[in-house]
Structure formats: C-alpha cells, structure tokens
N, C-alpha and C positions, 0 to 999 in steps of 0.2 A: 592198563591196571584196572579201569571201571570196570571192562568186561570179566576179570576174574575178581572182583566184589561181588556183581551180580550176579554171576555162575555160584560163587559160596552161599549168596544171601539165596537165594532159589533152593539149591541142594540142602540147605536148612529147613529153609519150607517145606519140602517135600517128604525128608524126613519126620519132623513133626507130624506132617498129615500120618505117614505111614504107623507111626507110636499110635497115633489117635483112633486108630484104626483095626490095631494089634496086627499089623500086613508087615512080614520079611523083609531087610530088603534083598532086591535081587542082585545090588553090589557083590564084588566081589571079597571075601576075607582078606584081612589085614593085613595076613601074609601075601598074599596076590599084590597088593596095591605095594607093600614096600619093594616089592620085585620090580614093579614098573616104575616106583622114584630109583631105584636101583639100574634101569634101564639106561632111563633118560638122562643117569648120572654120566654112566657110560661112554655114551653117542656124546659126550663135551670133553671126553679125556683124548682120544685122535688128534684132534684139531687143536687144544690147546698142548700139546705135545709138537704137533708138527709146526705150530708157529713159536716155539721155544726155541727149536732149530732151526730156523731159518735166519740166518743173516742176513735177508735181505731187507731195505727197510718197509713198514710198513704202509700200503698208500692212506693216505690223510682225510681223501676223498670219496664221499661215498656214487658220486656224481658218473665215475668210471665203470665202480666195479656191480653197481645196482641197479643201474635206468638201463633199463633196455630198449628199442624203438617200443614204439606205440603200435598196437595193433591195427589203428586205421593210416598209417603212416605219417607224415611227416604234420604236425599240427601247424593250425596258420598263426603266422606271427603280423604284430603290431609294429610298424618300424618308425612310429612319432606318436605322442600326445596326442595331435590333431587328427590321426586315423584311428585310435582309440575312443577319441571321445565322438565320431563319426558313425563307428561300430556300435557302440551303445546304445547312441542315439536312434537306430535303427531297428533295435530291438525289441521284439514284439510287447506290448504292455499287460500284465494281468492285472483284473484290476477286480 
C-alpha cells in the first residue's frame, strides 16, 4: 500500500511541475486510462467465476500453493538453540 502512496504522491509532483511549466502531459486521455481500469477489471472476472464453480474446498494454506524451492536449493537449517546461537556467534562483525 506505501508503494502505491508514493507512486500517487510522485505522479502529483510531477504533474505540478508539468502545470508549472505549461508542458502536456504525455499521459494518456481519460478514455485510454478507464479502458485499462476496464482491463484489469476483466483479468479478475475468469478466476472469480471459475472458483464459484468449484466445489472443491478451498486450500487454507498459502504454504502449498506459493513457496516454490529456492533458487540456490535447499537453505541450511538450524536444528537447536545451541547451533543457532553458534552460528551467530560466528558471524562476521561490522562495526
């Protein structure tokens, strides 16, 4: 959500500057931009449609259907307290 504040509060700015300026912008017209909320409305009617119909139940977990492996493979793990606090200990100090 901050990042689409900062996208508006910018796009403000920049606008102003353009007024200040008497510079176009190179947006596109009104009609253009409500074709593309018109879009995007679209591309969410599929999917909430096809899980209307679906009886099957929904999974709970995002744990299944969104973690994919990790690109450098399998990450190391900590199997006590006392080899975490080992690891830490270990690690390099910036100071």
């Amino acid at each position: 959500m901050k990042a689409y504040l900062v996208s508006l509060a910018l796009g403000l700015l920049v606008g102003v500057i353009y007024a200040m300026f008497n510079v176009r912008s190179p947006a596109p017209p009104i009609i253009a931009l409500v074709g593309l909320l018109g879009i995007l409305a679209g591309e969410q009617i599929p999917p909430l449609v096809r899980q209307g119909f679906n009886l099957n139940p929904t999974s709970t977990s995002w744990l299944h259907e969104q973690v994919k492996p990790h690109m450098f493979g399998e990450l190391p793990k900590c199997t006590s307290q006392q080899q975490a606090a080992r690891a830490a200990s270990e690690l390099p100090r910036h100071g």
